[in-house]
CHARMM internal coordinates of N, CA and C (Angstrom, degrees):
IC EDIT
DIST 1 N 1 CA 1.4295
DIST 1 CA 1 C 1.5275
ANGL 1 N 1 CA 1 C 110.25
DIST 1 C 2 N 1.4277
ANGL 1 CA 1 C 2 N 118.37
DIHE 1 N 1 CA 1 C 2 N -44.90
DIST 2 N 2 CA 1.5459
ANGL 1 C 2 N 2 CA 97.02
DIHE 1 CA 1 C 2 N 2 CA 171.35
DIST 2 CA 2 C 1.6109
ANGL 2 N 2 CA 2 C 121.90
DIHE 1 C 2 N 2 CA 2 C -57.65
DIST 2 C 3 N 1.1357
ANGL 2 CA 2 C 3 N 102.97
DIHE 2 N 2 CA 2 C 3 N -50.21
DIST 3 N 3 CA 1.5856
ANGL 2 C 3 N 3 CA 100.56
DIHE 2 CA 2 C 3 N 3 CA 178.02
DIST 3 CA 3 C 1.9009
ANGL 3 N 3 CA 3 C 104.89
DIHE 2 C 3 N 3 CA 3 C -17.02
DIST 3 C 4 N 1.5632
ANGL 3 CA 3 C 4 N 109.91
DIHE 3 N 3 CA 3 C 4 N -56.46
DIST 4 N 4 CA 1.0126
ANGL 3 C 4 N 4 CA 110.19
DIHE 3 CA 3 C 4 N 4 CA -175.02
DIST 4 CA 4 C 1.5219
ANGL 4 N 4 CA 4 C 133.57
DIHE 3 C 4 N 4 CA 4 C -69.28
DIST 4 C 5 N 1.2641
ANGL 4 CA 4 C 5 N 103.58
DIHE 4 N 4 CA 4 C 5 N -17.77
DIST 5 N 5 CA 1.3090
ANGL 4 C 5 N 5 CA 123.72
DIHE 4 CA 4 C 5 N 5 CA -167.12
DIST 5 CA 5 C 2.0816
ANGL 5 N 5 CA 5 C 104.92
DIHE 4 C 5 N 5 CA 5 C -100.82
DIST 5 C 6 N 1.4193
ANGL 5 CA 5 C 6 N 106.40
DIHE 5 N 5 CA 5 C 6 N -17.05
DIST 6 N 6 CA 1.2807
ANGL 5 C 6 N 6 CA 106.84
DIHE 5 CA 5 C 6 N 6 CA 170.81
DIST 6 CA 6 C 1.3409
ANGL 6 N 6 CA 6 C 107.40
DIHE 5 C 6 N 6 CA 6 C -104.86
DIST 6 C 7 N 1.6771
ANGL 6 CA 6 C 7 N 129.01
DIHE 6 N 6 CA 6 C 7 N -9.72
DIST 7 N 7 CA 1.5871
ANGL 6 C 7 N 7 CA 129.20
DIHE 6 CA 6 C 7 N 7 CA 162.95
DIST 7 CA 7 C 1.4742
ANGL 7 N 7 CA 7 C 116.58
DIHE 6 C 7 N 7 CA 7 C -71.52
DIST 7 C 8 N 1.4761
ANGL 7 CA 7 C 8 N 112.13
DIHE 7 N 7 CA 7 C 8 N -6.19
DIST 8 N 8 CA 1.5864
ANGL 7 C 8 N 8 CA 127.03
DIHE 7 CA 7 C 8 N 8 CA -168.72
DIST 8 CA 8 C 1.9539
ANGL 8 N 8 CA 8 C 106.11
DIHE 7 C 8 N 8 CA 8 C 69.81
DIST 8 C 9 N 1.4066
ANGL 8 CA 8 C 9 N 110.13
DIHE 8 N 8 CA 8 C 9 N 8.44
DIST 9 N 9 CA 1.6097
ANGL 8 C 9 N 9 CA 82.06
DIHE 8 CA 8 C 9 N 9 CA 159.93
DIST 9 CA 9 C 1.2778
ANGL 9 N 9 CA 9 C 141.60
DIHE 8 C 9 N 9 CA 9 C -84.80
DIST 9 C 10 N 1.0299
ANGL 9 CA 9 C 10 N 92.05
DIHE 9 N 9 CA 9 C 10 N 2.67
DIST 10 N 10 CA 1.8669
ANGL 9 C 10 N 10 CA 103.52
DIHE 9 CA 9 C 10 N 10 CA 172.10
DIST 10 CA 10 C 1.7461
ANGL 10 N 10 CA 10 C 101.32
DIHE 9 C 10 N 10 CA 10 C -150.84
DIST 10 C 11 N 1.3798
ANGL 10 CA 10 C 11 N 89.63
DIHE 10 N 10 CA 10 C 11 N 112.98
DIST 11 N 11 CA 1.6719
ANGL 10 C 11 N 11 CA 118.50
DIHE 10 CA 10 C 11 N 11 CA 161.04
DIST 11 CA 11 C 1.7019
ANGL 11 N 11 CA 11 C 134.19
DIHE 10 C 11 N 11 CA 11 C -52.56
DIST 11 C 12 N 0.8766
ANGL 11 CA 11 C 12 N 160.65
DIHE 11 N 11 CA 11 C 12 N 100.81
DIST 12 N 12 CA 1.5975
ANGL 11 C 12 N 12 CA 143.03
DIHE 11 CA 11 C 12 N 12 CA 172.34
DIST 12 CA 12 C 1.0992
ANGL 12 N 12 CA 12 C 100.33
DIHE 11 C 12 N 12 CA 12 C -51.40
DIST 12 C 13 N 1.5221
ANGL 12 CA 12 C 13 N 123.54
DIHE 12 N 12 CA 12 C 13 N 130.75
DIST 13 N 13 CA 1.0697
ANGL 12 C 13 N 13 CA 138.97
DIHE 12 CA 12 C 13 N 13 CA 178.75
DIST 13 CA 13 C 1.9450
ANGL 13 N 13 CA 13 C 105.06
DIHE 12 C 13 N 13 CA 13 C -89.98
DIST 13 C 14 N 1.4701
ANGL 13 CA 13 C 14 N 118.78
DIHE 13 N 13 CA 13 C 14 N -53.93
DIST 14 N 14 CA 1.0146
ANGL 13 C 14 N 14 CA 132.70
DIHE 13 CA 13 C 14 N 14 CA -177.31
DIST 14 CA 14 C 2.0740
ANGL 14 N 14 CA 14 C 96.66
DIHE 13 C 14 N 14 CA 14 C -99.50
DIST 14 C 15 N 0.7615
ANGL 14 CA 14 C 15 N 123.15
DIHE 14 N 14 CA 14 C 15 N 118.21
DIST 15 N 15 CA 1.5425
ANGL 14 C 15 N 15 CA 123.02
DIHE 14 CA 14 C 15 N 15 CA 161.19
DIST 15 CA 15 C 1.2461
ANGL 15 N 15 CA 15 C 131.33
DIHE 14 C 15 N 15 CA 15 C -63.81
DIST 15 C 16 N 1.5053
ANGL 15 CA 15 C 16 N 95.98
DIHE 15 N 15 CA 15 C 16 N -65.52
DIST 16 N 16 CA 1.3303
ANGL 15 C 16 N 16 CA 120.34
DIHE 15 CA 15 C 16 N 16 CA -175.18
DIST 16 CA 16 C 1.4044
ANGL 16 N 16 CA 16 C 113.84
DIHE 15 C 16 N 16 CA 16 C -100.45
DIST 16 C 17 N 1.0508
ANGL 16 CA 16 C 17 N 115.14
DIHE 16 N 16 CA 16 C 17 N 24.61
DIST 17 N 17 CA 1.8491
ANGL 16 C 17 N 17 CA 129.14
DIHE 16 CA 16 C 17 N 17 CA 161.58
DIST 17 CA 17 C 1.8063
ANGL 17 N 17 CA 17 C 116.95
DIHE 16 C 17 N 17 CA 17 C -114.80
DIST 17 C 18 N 0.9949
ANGL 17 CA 17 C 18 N 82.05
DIHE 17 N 17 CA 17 C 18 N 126.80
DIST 18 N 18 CA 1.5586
ANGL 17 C 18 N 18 CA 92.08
DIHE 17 CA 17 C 18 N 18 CA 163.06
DIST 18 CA 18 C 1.9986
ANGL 18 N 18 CA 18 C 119.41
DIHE 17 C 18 N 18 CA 18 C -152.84
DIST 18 C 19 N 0.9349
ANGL 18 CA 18 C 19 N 99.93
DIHE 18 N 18 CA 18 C 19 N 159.50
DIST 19 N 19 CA 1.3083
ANGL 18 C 19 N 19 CA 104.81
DIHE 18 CA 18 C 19 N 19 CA 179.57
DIST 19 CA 19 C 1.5758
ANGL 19 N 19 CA 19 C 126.45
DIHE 18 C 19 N 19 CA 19 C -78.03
DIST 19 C 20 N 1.3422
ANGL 19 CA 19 C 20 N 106.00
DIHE 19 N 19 CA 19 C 20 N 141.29
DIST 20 N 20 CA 1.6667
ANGL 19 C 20 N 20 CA 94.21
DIHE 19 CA 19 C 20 N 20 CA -164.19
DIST 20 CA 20 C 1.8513
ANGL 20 N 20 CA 20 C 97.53
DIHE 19 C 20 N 20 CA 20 C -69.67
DIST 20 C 21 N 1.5390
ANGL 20 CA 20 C 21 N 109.66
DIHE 20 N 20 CA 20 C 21 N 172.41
DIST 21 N 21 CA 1.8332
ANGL 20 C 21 N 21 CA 121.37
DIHE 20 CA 20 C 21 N 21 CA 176.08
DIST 21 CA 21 C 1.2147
ANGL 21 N 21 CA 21 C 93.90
DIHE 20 C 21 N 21 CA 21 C -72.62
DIST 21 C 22 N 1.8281
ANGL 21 CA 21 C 22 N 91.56
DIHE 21 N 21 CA 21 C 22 N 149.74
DIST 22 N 22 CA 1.3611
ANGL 21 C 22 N 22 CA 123.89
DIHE 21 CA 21 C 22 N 22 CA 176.91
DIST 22 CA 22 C 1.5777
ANGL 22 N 22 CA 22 C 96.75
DIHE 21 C 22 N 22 CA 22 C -98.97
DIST 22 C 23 N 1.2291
ANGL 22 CA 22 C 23 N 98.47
DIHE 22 N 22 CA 22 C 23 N 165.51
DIST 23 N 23 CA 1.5012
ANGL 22 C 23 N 23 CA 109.02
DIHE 22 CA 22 C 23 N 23 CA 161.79
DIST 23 CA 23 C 1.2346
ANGL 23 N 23 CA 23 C 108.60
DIHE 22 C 23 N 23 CA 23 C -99.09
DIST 23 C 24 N 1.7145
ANGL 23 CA 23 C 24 N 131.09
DIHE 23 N 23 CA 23 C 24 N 160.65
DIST 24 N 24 CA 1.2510
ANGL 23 C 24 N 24 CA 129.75
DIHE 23 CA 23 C 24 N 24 CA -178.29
DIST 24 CA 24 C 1.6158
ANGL 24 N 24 CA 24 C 91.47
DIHE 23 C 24 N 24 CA 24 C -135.13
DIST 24 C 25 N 0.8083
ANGL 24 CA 24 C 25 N 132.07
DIHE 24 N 24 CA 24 C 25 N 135.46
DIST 25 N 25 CA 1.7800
ANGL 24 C 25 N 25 CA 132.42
DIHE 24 CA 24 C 25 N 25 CA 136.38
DIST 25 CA 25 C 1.4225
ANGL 25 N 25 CA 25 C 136.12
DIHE 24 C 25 N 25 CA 25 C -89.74
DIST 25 C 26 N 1.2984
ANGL 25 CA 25 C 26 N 139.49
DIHE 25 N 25 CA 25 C 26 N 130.19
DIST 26 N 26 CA 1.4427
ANGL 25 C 26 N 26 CA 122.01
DIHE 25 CA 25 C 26 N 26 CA 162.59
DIST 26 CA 26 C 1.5047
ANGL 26 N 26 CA 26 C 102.27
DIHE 25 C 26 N 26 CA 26 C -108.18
DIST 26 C 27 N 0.9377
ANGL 26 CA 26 C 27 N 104.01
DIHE 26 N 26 CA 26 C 27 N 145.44
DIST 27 N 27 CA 2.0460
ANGL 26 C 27 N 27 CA 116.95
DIHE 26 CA 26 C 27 N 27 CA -174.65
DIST 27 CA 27 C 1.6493
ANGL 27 N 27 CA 27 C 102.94
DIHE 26 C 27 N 27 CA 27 C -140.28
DIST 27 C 28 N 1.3638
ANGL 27 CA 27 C 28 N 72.18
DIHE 27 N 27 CA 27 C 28 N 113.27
DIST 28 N 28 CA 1.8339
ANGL 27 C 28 N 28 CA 87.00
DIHE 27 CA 27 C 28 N 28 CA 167.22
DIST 28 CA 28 C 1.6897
ANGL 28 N 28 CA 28 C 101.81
DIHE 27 C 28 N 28 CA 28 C -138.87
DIST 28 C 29 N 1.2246
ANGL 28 CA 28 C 29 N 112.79
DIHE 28 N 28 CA 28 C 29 N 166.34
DIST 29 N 29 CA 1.3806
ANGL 28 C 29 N 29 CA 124.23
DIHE 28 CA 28 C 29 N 29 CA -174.96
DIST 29 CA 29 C 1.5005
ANGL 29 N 29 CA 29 C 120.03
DIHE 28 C 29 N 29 CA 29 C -61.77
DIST 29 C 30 N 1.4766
ANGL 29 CA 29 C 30 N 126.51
DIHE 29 N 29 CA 29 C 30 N 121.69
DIST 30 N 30 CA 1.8413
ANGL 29 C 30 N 30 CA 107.16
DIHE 29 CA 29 C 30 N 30 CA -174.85
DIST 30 CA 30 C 1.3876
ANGL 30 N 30 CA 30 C 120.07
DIHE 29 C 30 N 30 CA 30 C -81.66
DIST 30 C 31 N 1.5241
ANGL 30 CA 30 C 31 N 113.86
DIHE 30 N 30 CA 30 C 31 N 8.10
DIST 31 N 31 CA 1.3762
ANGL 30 C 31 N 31 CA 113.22
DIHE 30 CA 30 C 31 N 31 CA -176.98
DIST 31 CA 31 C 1.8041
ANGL 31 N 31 CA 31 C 100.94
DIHE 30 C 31 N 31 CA 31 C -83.81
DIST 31 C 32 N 1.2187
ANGL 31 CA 31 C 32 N 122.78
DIHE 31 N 31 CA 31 C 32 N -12.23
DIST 32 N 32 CA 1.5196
ANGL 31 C 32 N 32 CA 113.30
DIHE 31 CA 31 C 32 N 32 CA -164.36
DIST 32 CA 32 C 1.5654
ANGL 32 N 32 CA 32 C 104.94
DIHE 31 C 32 N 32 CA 32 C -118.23
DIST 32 C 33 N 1.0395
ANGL 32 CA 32 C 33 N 92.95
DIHE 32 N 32 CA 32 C 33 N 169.29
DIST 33 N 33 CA 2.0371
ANGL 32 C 33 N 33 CA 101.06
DIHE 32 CA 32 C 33 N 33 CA -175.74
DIST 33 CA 33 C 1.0609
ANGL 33 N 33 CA 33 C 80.91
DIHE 32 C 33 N 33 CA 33 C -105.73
DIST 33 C 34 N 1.8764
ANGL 33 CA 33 C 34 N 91.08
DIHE 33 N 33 CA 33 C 34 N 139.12
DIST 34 N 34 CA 1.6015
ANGL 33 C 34 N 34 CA 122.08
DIHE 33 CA 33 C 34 N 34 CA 170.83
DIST 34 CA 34 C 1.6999
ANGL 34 N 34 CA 34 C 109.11
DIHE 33 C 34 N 34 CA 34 C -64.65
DIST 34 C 35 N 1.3302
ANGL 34 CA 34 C 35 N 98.70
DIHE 34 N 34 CA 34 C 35 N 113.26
DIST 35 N 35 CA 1.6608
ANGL 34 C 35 N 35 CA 106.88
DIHE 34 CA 34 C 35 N 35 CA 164.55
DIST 35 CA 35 C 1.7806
ANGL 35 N 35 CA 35 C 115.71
DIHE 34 C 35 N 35 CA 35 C -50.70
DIST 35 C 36 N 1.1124
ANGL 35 CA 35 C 36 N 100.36
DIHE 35 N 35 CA 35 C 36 N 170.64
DIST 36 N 36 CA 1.4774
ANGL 35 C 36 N 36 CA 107.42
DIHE 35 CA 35 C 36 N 36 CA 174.74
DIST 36 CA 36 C 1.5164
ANGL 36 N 36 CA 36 C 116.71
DIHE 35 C 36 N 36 CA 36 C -70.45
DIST 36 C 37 N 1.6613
ANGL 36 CA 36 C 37 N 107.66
DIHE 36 N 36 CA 36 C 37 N -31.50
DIST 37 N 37 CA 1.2657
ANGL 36 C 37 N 37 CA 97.96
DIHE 36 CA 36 C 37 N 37 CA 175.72
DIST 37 CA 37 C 1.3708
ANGL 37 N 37 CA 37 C 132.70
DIHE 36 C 37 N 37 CA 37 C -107.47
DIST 37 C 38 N 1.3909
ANGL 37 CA 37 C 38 N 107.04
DIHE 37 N 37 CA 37 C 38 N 29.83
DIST 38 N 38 CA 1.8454
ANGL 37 C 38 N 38 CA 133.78
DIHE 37 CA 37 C 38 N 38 CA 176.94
DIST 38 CA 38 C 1.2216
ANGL 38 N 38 CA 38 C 96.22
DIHE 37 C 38 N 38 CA 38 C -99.26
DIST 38 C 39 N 1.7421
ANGL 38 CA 38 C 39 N 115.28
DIHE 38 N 38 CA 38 C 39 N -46.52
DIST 39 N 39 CA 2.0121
ANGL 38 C 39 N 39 CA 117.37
DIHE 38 CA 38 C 39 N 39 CA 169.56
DIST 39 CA 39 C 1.1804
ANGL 39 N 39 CA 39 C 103.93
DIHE 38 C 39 N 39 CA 39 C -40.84
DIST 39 C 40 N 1.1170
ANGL 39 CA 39 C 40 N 119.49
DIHE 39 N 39 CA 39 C 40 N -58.14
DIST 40 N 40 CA 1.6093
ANGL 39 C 40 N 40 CA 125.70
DIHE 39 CA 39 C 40 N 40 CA -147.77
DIST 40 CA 40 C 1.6750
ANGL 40 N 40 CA 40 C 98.57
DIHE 39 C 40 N 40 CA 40 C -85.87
DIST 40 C 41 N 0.8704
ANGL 40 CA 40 C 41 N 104.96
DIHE 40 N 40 CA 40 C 41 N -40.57
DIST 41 N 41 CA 2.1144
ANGL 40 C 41 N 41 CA 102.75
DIHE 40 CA 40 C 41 N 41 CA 176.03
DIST 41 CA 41 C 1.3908
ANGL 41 N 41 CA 41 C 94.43
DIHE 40 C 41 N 41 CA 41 C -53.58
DIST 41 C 42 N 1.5218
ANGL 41 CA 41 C 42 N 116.69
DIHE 41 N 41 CA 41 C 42 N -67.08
DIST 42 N 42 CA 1.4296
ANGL 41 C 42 N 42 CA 117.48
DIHE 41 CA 41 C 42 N 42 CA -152.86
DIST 42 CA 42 C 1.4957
ANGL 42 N 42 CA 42 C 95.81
DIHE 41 C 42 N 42 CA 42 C -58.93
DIST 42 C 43 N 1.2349
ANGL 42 CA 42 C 43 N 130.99
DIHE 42 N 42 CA 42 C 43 N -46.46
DIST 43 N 43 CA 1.3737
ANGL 42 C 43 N 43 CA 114.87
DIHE 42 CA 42 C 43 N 43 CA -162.95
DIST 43 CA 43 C 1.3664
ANGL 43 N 43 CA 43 C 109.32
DIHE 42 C 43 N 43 CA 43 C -79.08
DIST 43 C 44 N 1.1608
ANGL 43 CA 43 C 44 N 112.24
DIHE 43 N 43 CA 43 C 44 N -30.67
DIST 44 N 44 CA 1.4536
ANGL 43 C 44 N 44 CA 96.49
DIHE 43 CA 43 C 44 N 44 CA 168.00
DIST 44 CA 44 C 1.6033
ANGL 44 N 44 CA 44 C 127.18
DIHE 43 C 44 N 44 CA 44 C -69.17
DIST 44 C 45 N 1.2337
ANGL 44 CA 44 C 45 N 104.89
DIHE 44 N 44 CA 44 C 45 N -24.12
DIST 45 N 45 CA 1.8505
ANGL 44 C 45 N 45 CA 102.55
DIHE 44 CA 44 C 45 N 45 CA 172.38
DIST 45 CA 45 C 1.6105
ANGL 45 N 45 CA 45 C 92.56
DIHE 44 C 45 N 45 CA 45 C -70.31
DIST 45 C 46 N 1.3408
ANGL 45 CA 45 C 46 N 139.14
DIHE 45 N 45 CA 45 C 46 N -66.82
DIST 46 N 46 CA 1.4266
ANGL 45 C 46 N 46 CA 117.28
DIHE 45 CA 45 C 46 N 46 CA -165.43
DIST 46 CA 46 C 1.6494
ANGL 46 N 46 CA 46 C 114.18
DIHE 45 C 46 N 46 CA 46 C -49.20
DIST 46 C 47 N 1.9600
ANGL 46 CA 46 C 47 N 112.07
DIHE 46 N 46 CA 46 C 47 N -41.14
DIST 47 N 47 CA 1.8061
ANGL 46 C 47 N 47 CA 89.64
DIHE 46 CA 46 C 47 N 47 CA 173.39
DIST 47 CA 47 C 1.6722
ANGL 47 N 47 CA 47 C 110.22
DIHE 46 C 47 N 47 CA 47 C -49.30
DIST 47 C 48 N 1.0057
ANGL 47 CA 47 C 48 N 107.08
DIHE 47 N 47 CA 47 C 48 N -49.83
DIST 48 N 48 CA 1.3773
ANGL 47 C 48 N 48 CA 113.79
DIHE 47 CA 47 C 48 N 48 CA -145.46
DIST 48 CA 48 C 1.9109
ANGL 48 N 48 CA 48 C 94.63
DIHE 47 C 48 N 48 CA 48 C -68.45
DIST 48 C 49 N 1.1560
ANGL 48 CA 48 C 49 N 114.55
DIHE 48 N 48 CA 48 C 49 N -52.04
DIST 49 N 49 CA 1.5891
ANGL 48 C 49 N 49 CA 105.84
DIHE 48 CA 48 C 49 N 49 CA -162.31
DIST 49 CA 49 C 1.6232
ANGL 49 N 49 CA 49 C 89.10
DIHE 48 C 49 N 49 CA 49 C -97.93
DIST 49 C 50 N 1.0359
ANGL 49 CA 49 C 50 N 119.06
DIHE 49 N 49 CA 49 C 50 N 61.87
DIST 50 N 50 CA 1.4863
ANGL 49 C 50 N 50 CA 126.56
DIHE 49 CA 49 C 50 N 50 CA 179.65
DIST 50 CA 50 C 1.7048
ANGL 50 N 50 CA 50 C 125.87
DIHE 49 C 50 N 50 CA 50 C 5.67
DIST 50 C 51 N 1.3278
ANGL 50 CA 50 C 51 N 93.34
DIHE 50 N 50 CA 50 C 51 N 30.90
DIST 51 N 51 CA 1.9348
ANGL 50 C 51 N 51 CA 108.98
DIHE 50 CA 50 C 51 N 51 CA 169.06
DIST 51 CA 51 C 1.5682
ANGL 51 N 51 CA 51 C 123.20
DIHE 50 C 51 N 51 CA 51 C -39.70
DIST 51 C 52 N 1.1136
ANGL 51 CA 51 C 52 N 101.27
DIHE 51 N 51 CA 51 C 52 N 104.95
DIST 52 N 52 CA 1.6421
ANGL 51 C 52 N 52 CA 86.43
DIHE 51 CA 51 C 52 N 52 CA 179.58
DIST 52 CA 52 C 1.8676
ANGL 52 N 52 CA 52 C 110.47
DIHE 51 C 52 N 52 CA 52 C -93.17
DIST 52 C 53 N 1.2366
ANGL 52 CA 52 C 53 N 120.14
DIHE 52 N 52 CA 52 C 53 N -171.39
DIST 53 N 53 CA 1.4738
ANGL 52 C 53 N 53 CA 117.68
DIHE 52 CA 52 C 53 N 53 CA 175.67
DIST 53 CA 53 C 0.9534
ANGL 53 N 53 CA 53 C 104.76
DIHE 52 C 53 N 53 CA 53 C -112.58
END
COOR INIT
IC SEED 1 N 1 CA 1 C
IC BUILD
C-alpha cells in the first residue's frame, strides 16, 4: 500500500487518525509439532500484520 500512497494513487483521507491495535491469535493444538506449513502461515501473518515478538 505505500508503494501506492507514495505514487499519489491513493491519498490519506484522515492523517492524523488511525485505528487503535487489534489483537490477533493463531491456535493450534500443543500436543503436536508445528508442521512446515503452520511455520510459514504464522510467519507470514507476523510479516504481514507487522507482529513483533
Amino acid at each position: 500500500m505505500q508503494y501506492y500512497l507514495d505514487t499519489g494513487q491513493l491519498v490519506s483521507v484522515l492523517p492524523d487518525w488511525s485505528r487503535p491495535p487489534t489483537a490477533l491469535h493463531i491456535l493450534y493444538p500443543p500436543n503436536r509439532h508445528q508442521s512446515a506449513r503452520l511455520k510459514v502461515f504464522t510467519e507470514w501473518v507476523m510479516h504481514t500484520f507487522g507482529v513483533r515478538e
